[in-house]
C-alpha positions as CSV (number, residue, x, y, z in Angstrom):
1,X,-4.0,-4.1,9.1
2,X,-5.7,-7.3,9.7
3,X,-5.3,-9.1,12.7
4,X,-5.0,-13.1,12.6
5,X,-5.5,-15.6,16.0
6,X,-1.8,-15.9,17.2
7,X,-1.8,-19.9,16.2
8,X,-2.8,-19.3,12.8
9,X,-0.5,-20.6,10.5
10,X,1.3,-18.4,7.4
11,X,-0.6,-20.2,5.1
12,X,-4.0,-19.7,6.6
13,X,-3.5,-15.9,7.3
14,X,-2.3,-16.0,3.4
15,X,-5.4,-17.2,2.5
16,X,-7.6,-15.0,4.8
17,X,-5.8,-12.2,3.4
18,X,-6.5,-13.1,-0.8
19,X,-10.2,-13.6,0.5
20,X,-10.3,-10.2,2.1
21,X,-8.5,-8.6,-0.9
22,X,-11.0,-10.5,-3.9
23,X,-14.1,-9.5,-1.3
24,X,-12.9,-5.6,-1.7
25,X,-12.0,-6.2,-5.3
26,X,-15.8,-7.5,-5.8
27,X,-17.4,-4.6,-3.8
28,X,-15.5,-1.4,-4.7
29,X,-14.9,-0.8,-9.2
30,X,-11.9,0.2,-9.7
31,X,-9.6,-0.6,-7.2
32,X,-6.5,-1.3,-8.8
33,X,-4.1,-1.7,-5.6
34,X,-4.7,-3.3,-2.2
35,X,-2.5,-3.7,0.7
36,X,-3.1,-5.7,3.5
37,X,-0.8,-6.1,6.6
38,X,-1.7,-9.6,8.7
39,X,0.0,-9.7,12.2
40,X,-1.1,-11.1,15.4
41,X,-3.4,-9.3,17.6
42,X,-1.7,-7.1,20.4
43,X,-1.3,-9.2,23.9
44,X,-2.7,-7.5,26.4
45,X,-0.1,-6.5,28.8
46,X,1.2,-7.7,31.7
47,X,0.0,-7.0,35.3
48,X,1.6,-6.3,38.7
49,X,0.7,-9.0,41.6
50,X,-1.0,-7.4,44.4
């Protein structure tokens, strides 16, 4: 799982994510499948008012 700034757009979390997989793919012989899950980071949750 990678996460990705909120306002990124498809195609820029896209490309982010073919960089990560040829960066593994360079680093590690043998690899012959990669999967990669982009989402948004987790918003941090809401709080009561005092």
């Amino acid at each position: 799982h990678c996460h990705v700034p909120p306002d990124a757009s498809v195609e820029d979390a896209h490309d982010a994510v073919s960089a990560l997989e040829q960066k593994i793919r360079g680093q590690i012989d043998g690899v012959r499948r990669i999967i990669v899950h982009a989402e948004p980071p987790a918003l941090p949750l809401a709080t009561e008012p005092a």
